[in-house]
Backbone and ligand atoms as CSV (ligand in chain L), in Angstrom:
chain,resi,resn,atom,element,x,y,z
A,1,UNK,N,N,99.087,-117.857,-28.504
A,1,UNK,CA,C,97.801,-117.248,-28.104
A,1,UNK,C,C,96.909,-118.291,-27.416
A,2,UNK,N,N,97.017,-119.126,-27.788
A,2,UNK,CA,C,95.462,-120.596,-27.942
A,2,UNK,C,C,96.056,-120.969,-26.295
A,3,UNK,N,N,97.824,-121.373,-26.256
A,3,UNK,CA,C,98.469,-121.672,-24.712
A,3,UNK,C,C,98.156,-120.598,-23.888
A,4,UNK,N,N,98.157,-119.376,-24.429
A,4,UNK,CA,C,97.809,-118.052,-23.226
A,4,UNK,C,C,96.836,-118.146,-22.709
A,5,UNK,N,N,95.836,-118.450,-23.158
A,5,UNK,CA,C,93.943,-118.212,-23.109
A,5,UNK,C,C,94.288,-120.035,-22.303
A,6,UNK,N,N,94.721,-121.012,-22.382
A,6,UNK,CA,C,94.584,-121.965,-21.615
A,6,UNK,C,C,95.304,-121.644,-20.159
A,7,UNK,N,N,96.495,-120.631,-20.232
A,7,UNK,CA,C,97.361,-121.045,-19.193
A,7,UNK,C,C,96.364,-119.952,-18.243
A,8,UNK,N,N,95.882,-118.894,-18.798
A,8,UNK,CA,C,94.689,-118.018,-17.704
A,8,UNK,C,C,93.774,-118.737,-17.616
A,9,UNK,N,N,93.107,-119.902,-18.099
A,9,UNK,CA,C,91.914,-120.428,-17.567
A,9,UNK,C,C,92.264,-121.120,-16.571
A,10,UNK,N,N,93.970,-121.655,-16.871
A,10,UNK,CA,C,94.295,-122.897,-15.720
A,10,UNK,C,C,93.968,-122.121,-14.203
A,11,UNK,N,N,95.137,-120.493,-15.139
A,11,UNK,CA,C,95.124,-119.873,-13.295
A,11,UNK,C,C,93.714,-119.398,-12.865
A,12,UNK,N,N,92.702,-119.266,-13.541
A,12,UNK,CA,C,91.378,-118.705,-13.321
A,12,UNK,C,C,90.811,-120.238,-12.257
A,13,UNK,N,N,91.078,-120.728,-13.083
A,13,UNK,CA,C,90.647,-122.305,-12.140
A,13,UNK,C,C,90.882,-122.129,-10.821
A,14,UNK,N,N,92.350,-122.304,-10.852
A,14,UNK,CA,C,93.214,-122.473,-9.572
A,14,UNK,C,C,92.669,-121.681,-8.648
A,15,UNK,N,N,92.267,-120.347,-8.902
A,15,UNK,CA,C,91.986,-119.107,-8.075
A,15,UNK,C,C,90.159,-119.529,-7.228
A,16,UNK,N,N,89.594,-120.041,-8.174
A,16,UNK,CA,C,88.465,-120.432,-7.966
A,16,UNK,C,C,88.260,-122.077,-6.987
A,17,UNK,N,N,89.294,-122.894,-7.530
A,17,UNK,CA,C,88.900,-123.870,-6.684
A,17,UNK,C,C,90.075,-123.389,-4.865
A,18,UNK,N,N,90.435,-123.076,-5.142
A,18,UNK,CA,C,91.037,-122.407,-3.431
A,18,UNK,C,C,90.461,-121.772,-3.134
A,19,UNK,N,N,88.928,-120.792,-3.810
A,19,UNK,CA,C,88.420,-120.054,-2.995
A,19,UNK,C,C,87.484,-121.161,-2.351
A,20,UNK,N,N,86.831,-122.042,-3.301
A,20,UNK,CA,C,86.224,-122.620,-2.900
A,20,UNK,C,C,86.410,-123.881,-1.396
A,21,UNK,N,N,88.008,-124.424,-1.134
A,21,UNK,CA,C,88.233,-125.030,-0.321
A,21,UNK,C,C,88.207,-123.784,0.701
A,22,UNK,N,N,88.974,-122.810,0.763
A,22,UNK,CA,C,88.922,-122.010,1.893
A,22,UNK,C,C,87.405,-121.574,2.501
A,23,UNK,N,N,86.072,-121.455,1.679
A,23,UNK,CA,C,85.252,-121.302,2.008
A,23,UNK,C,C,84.817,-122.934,2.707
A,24,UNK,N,N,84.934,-123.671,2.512
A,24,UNK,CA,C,84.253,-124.942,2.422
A,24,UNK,C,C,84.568,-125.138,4.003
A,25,UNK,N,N,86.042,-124.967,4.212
A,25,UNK,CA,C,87.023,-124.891,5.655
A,25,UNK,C,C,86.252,-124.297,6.800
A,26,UNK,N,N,85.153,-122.870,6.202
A,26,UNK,CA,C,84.573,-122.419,7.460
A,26,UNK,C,C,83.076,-122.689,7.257
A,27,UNK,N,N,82.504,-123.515,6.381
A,27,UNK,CA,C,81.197,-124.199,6.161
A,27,UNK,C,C,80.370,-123.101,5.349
A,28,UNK,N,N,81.505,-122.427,4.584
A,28,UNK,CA,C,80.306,-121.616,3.746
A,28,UNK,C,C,80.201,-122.382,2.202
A,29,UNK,N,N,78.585,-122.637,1.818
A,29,UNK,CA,C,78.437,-123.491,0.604
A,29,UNK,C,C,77.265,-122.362,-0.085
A,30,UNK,N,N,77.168,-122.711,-0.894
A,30,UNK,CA,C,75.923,-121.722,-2.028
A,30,UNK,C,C,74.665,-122.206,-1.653
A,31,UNK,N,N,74.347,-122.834,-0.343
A,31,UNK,CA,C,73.100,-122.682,0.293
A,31,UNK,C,C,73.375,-122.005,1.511
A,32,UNK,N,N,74.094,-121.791,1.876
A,32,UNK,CA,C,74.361,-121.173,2.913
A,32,UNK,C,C,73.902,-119.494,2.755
A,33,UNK,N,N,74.727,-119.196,1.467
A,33,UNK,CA,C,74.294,-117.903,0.564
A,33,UNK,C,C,73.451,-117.655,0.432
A,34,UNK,N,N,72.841,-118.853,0.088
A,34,UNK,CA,C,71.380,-118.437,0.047
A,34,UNK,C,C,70.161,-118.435,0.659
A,35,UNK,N,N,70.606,-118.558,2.058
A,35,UNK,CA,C,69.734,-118.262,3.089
A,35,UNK,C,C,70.033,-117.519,3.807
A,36,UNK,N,N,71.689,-116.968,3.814
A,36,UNK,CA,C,72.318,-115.673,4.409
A,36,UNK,C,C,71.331,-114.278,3.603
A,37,UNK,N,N,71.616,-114.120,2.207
A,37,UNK,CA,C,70.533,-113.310,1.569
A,37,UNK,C,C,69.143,-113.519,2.191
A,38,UNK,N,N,68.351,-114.569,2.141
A,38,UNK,CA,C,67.278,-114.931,2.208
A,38,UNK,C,C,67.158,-114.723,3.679
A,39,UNK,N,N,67.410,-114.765,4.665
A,39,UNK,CA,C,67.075,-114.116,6.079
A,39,UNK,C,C,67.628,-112.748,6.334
A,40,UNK,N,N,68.663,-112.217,5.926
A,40,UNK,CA,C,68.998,-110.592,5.763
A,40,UNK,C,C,68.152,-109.381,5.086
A,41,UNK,N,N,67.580,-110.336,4.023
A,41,UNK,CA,C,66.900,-109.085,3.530
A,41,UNK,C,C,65.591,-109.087,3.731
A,42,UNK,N,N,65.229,-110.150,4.592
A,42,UNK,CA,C,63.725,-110.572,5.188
A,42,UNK,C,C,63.905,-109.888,6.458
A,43,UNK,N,N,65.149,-109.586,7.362
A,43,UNK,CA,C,65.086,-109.086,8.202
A,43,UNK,C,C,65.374,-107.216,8.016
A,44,UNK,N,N,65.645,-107.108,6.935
A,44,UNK,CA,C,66.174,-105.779,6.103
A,44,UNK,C,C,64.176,-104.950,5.898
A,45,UNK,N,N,63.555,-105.783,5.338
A,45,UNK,CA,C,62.577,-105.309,5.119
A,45,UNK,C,C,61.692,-104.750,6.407
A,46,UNK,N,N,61.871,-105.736,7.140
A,46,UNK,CA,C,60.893,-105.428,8.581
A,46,UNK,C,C,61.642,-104.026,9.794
A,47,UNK,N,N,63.092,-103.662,8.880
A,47,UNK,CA,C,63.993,-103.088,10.102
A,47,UNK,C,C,63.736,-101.391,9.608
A,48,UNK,N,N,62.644,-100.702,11.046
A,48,UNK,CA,C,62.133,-100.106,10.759
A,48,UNK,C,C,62.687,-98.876,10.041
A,49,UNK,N,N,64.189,-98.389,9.902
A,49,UNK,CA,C,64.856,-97.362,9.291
A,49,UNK,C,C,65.532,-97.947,7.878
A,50,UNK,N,N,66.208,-98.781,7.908
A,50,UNK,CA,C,66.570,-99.518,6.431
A,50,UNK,C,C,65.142,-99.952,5.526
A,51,UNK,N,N,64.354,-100.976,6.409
A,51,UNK,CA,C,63.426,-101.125,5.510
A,51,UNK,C,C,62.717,-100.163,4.216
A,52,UNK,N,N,62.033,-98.914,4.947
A,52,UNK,CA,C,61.536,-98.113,3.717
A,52,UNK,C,C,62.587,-97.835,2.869
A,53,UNK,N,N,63.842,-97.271,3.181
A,53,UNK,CA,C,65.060,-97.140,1.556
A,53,UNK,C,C,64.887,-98.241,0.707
A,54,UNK,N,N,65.226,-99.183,1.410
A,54,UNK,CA,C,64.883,-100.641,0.416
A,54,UNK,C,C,64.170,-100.630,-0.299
A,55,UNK,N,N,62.789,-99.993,0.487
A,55,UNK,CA,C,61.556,-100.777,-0.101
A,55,UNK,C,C,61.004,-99.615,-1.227
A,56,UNK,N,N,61.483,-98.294,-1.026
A,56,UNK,CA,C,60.983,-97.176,-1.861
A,56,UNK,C,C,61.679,-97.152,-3.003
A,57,UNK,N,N,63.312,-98.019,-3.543
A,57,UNK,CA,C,63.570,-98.414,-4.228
A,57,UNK,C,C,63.594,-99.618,-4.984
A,58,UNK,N,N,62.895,-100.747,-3.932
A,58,UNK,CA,C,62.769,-102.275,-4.631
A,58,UNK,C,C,61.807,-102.410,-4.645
A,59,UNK,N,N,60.552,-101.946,-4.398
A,59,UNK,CA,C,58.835,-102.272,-4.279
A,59,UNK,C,C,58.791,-103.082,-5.958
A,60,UNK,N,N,58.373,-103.939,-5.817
A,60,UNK,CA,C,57.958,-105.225,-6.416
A,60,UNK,C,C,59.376,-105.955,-7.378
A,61,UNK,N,N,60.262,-105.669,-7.064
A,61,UNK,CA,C,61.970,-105.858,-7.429
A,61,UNK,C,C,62.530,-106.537,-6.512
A,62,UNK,N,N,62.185,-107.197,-5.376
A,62,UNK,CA,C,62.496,-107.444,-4.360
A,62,UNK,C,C,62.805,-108.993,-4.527
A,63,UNK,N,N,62.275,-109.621,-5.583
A,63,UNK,CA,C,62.803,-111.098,-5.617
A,63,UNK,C,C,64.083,-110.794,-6.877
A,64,UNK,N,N,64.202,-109.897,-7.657
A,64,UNK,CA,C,65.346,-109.485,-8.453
A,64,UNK,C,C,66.537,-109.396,-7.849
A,65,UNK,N,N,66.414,-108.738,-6.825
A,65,UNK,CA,C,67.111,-108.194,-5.761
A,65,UNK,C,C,67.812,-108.938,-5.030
A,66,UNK,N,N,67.443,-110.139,-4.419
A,66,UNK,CA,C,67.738,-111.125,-3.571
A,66,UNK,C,C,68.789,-112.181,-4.419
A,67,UNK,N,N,67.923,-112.114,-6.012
A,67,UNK,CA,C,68.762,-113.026,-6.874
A,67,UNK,C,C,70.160,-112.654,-7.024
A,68,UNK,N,N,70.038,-110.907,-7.437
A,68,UNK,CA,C,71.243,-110.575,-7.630
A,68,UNK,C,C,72.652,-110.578,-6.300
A,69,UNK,N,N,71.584,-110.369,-5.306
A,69,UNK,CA,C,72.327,-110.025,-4.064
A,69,UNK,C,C,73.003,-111.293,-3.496
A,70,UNK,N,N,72.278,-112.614,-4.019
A,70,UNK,CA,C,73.096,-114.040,-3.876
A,70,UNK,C,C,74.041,-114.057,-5.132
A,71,UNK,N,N,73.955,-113.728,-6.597
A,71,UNK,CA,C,74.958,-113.916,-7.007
A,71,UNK,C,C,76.226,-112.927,-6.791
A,72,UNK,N,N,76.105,-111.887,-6.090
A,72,UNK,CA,C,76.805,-110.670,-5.275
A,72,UNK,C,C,77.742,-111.893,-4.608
A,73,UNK,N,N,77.225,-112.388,-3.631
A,73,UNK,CA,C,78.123,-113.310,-2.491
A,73,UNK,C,C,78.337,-114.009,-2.682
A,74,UNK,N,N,78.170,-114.691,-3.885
A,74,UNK,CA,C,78.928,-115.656,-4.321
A,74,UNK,C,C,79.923,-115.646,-5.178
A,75,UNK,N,N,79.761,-114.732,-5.882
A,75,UNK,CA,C,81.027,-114.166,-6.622
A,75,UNK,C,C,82.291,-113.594,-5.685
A,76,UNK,N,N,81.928,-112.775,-4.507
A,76,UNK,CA,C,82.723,-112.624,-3.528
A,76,UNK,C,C,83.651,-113.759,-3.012
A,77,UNK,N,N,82.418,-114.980,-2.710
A,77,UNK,CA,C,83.093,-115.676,-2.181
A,77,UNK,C,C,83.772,-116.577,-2.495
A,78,UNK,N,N,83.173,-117.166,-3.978
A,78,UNK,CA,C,83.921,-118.369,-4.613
A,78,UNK,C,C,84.700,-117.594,-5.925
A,79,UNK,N,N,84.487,-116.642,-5.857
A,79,UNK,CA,C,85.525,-115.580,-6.589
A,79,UNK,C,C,85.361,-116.871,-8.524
A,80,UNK,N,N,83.368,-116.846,-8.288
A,80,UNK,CA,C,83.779,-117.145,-9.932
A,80,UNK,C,C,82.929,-116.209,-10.767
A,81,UNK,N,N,82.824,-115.473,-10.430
A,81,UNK,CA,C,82.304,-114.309,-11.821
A,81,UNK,C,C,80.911,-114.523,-11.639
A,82,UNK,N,N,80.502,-114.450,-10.721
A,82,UNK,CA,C,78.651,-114.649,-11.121
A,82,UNK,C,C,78.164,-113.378,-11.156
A,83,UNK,N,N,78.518,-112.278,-10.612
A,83,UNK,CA,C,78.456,-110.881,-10.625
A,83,UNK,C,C,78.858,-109.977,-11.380
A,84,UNK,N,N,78.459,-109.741,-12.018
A,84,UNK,CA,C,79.141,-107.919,-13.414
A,84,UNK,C,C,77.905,-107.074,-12.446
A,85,UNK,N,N,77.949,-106.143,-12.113
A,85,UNK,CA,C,77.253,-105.101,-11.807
A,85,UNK,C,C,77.916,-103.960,-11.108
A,86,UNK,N,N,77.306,-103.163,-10.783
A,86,UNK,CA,C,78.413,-101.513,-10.567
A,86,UNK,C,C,77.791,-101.584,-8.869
A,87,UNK,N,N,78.235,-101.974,-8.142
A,87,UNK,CA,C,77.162,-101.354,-6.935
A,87,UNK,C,C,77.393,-99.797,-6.689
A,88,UNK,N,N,78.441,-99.082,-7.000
A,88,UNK,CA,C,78.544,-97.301,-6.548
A,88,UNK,C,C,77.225,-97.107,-7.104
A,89,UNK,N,N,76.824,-97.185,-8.334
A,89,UNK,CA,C,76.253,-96.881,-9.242
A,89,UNK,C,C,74.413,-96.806,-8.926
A,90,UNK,N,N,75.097,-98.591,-8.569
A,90,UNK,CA,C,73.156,-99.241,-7.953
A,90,UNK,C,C,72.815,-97.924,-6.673
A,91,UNK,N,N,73.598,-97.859,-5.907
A,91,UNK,CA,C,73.393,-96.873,-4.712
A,91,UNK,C,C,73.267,-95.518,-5.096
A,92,UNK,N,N,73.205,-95.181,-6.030
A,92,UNK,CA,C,72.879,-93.661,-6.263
A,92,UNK,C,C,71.854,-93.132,-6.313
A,93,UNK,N,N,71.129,-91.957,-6.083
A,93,UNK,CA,C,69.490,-91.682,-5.934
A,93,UNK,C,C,68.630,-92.471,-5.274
A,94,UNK,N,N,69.456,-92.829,-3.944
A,94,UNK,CA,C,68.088,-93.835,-3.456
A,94,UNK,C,C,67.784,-93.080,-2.450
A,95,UNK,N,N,66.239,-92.989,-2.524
A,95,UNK,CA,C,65.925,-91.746,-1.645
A,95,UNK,C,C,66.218,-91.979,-0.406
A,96,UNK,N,N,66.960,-91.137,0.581
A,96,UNK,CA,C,66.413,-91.792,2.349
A,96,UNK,C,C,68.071,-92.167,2.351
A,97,UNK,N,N,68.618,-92.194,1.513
A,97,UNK,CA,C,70.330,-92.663,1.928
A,97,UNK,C,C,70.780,-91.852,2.651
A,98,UNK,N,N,71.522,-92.608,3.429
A,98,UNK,CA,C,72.631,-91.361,4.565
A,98,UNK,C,C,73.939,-92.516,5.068
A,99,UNK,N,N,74.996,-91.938,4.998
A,99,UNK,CA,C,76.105,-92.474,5.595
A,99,UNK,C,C,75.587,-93.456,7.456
A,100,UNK,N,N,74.505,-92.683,8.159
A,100,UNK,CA,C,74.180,-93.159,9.198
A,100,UNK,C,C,73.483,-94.145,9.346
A,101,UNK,N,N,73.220,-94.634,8.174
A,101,UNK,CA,C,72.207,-96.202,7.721
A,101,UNK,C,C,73.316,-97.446,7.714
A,102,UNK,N,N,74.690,-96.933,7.663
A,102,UNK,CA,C,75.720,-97.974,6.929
A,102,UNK,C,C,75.992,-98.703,8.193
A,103,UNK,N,N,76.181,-97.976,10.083
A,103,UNK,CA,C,76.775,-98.799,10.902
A,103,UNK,C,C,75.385,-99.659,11.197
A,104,UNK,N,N,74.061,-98.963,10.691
A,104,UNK,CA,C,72.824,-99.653,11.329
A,104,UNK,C,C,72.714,-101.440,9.881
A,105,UNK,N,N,72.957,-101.219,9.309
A,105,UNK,CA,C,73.563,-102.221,7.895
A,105,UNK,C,C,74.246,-102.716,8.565
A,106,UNK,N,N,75.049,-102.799,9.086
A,106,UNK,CA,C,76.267,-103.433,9.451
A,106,UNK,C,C,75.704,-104.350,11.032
A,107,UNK,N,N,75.064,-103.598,11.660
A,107,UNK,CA,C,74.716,-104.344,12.803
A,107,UNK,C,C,73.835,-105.394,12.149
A,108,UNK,N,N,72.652,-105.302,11.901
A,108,UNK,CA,C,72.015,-106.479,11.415
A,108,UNK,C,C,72.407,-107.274,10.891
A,109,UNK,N,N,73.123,-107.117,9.609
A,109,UNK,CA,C,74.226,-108.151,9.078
A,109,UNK,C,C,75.510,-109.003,10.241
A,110,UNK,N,N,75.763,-108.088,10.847
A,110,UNK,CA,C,76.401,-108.873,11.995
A,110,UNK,C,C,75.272,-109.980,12.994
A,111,UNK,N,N,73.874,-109.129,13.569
A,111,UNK,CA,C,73.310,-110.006,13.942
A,111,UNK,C,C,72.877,-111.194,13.290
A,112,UNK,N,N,72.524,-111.275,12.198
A,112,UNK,CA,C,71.960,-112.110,11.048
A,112,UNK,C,C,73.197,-113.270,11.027
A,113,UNK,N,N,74.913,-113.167,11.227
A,113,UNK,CA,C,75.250,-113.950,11.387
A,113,UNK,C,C,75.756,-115.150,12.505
A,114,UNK,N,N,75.262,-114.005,13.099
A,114,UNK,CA,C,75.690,-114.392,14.736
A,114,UNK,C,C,74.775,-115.538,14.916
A,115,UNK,N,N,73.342,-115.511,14.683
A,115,UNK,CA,C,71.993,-116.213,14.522
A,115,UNK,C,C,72.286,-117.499,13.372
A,116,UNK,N,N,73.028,-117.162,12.610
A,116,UNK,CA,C,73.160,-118.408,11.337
A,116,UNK,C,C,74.154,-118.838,10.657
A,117,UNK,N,N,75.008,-118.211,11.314
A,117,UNK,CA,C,76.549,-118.798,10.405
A,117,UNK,C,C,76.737,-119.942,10.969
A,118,UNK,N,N,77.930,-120.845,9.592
A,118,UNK,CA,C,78.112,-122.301,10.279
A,118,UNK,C,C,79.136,-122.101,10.985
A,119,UNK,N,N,80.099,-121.015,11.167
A,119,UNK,CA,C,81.187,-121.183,12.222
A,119,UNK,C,C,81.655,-119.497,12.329
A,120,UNK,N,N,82.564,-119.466,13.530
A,120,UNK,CA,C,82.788,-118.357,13.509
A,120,UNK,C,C,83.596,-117.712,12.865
A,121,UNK,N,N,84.288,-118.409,12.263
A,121,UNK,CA,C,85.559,-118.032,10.757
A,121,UNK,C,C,84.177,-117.460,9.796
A,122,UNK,N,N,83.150,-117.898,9.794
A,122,UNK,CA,C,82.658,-117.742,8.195
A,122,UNK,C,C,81.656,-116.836,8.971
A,123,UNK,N,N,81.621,-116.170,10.257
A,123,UNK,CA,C,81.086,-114.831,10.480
A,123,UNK,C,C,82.045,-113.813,10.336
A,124,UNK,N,N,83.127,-114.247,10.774
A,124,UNK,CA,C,84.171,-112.933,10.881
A,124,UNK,C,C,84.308,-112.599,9.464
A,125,UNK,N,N,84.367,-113.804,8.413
A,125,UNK,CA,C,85.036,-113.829,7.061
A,125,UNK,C,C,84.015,-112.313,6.210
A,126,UNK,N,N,82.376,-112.784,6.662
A,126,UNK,CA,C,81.632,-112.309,6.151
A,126,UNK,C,C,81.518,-110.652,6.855
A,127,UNK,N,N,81.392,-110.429,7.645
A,127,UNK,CA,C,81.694,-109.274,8.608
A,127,UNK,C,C,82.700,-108.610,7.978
A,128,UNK,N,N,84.048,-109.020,8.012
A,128,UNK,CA,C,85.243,-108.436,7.542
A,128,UNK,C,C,84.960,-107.763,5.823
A,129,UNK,N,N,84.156,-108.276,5.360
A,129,UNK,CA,C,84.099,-108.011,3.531
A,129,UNK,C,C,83.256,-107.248,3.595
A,130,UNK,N,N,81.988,-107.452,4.449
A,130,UNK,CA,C,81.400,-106.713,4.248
A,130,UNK,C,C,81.460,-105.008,4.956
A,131,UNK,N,N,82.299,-104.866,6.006
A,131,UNK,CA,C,82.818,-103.701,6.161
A,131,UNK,C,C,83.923,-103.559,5.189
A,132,UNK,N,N,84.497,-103.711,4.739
A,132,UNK,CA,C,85.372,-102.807,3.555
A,132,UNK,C,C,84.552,-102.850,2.346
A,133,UNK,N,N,83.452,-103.355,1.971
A,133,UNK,CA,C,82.561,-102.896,0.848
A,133,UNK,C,C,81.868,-101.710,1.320
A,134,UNK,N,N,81.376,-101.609,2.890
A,134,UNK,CA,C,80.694,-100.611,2.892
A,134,UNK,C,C,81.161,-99.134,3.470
A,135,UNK,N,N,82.583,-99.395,4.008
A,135,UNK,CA,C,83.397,-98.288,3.862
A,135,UNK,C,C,83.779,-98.108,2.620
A,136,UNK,N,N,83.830,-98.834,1.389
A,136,UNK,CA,C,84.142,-98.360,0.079
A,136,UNK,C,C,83.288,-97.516,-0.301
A,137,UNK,N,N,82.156,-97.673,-0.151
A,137,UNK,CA,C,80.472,-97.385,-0.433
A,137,UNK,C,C,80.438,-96.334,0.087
A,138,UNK,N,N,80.919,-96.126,0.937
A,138,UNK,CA,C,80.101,-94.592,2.089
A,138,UNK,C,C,81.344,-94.079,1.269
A,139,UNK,N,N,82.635,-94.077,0.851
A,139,UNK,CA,C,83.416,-92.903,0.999
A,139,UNK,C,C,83.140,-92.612,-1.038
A,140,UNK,N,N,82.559,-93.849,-1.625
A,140,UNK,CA,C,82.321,-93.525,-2.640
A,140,UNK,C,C,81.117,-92.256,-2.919
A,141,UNK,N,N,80.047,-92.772,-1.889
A,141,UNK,CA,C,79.120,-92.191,-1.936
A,141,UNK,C,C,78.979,-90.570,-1.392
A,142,UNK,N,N,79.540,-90.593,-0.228
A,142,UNK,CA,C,79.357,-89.206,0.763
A,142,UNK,C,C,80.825,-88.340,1.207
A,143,UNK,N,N,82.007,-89.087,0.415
A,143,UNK,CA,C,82.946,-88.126,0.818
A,143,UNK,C,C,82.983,-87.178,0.057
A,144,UNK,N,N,83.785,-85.922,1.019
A,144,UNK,CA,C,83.633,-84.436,0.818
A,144,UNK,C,C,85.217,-84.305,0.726
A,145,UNK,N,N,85.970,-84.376,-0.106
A,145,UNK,CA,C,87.501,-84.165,0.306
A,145,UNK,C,C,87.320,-82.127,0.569
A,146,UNK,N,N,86.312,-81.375,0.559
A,146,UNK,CA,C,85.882,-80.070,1.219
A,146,UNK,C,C,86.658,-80.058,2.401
A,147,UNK,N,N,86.036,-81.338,3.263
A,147,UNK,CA,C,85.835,-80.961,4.472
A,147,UNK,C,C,87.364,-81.846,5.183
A,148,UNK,N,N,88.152,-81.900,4.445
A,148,UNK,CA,C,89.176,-82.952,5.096
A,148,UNK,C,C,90.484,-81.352,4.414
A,149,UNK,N,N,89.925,-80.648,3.859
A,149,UNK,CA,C,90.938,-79.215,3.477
A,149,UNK,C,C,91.318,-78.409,4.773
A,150,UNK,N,N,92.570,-78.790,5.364
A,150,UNK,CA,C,92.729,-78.044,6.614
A,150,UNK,C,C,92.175,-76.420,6.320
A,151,UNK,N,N,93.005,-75.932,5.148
A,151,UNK,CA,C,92.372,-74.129,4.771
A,151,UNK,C,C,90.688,-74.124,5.041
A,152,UNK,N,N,89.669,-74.828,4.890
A,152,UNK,CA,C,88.895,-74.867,5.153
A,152,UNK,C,C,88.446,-75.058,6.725
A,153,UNK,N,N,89.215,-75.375,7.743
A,153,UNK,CA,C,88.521,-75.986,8.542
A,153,UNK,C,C,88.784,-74.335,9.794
A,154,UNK,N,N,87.540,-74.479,10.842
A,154,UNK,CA,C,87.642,-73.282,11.086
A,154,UNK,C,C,88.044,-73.157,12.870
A,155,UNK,N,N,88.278,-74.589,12.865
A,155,UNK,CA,C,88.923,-74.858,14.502
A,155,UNK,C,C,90.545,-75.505,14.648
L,1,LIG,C1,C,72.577,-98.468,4.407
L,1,LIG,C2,C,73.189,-99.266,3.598
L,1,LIG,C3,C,72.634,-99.712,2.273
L,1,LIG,C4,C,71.478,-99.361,1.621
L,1,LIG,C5,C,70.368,-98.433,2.096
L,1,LIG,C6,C,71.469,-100.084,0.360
L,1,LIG,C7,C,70.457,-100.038,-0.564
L,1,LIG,C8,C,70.459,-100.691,-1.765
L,1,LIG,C9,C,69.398,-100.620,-2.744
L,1,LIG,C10,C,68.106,-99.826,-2.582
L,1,LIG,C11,C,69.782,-101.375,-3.804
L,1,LIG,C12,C,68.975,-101.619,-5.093
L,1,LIG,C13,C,69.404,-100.712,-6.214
L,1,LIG,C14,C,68.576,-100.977,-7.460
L,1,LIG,O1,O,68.511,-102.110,-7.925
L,1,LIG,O2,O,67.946,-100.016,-7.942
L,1,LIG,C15,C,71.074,-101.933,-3.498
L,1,LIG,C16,C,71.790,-102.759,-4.337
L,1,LIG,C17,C,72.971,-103.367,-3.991
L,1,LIG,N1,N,73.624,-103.267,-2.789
L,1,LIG,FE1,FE,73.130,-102.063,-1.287
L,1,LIG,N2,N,72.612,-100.843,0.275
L,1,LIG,C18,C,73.347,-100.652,1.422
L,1,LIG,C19,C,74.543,-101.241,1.754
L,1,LIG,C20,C,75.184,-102.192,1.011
L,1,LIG,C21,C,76.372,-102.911,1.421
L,1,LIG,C22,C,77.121,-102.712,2.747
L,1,LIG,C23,C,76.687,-103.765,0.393
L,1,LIG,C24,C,77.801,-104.766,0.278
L,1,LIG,C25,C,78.294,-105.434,1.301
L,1,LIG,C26,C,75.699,-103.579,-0.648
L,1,LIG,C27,C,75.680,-104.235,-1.863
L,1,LIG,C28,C,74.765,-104.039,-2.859
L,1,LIG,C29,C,74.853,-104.660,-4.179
L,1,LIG,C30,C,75.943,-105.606,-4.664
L,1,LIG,C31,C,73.721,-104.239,-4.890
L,1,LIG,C32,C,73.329,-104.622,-6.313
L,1,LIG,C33,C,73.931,-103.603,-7.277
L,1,LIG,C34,C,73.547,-103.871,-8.719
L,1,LIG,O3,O,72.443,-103.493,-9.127
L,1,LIG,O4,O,74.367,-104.490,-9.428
L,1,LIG,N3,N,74.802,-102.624,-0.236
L,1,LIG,N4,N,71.471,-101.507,-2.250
């Protein structure tokens, strides 16, 4: 038992320090994170269709938010556990949501790195994750398997 619980910490290690060289490779460090958060959601607030969702759900939560949303990307990225939270979950009932907010999310976050990443590996890296989180997200959130029922469809 006592060798089991060591030989998963070894591989827990292992998993963690290769995330960490592979990040390091395209200049992403936990300040980096934290000014990727810290200019995204500064530019999130001012962006006149995302902003109010944000803000009608984070109004005075907004430094909570940022905290969590850096330990979000860093857990992503250095894959060491800084994150337990549900995001399907966080996204539910937020007023003003629509599947058509996700490519406008996605552009800013793309611009935001275009403007500040240290290389272009660690834009694509970030780009790439963050579209399959938010195609996870939209199909968690707004799919209709209704409307994908050929018997249903009327063309
Ligand atoms: C239009 C798109 C989006 C909107 C409007 C949106 C909005 C929000 C809001 C309002 C919250 C705060 C929930 C709360 O604390 O009550 C939140 C949390 C969060 N969002 Fe998003 N979001 C969007 C897209 C995304 C994407 C693409 C990602 C990932 C790449 C993401 C990751 C998260 C995470 C990790 C949290 C924290 C969940 C928790 O509480 O543990 N969101 N989002």
């Amino acid at each position: 038992m006592e060798q089991e619980l060591q030989a998963r910490a070894a591989h827990l290690a292992g998993i963690r320090e290769k995330a960490e060289v592979e990040m390091a490779r395209m200049g992403i460090d936990a300040a980096f994170i934290d000014r990727l958060v810290d200019t995204f959601y500064g530019r999130v607030q001012a962006h006149s269709r995302l902003g109010p969702v944000f803000d009608g759900r984070l109004a005075g939560r907004w430094p909570d938010h940022m905290e969590k949303m850096k330990r979000f990307w860093s857990s992503v990225a250095f894959k060491n556990g800084a994150y337990g939270g549900k995001p399907v979950q966080a996204h539910l009932g937020v007023e003003g949501m629509a599947a058509e907010l996700f490519p406008e999310w996605l552009a800013l976050f793309s611009q935001t790195l275009a403007d500040i990443a240290p290389s272009a590996e660690a834009k694509d890296w970030f780009m790439a994750t963050a579209e399959r989180i938010a195609k996870s997200l939209t199909l968690s959130l707004f799919y209709n398997p209704a409307l994908d029922d050929p018997a249903r469809k009327t063309v």
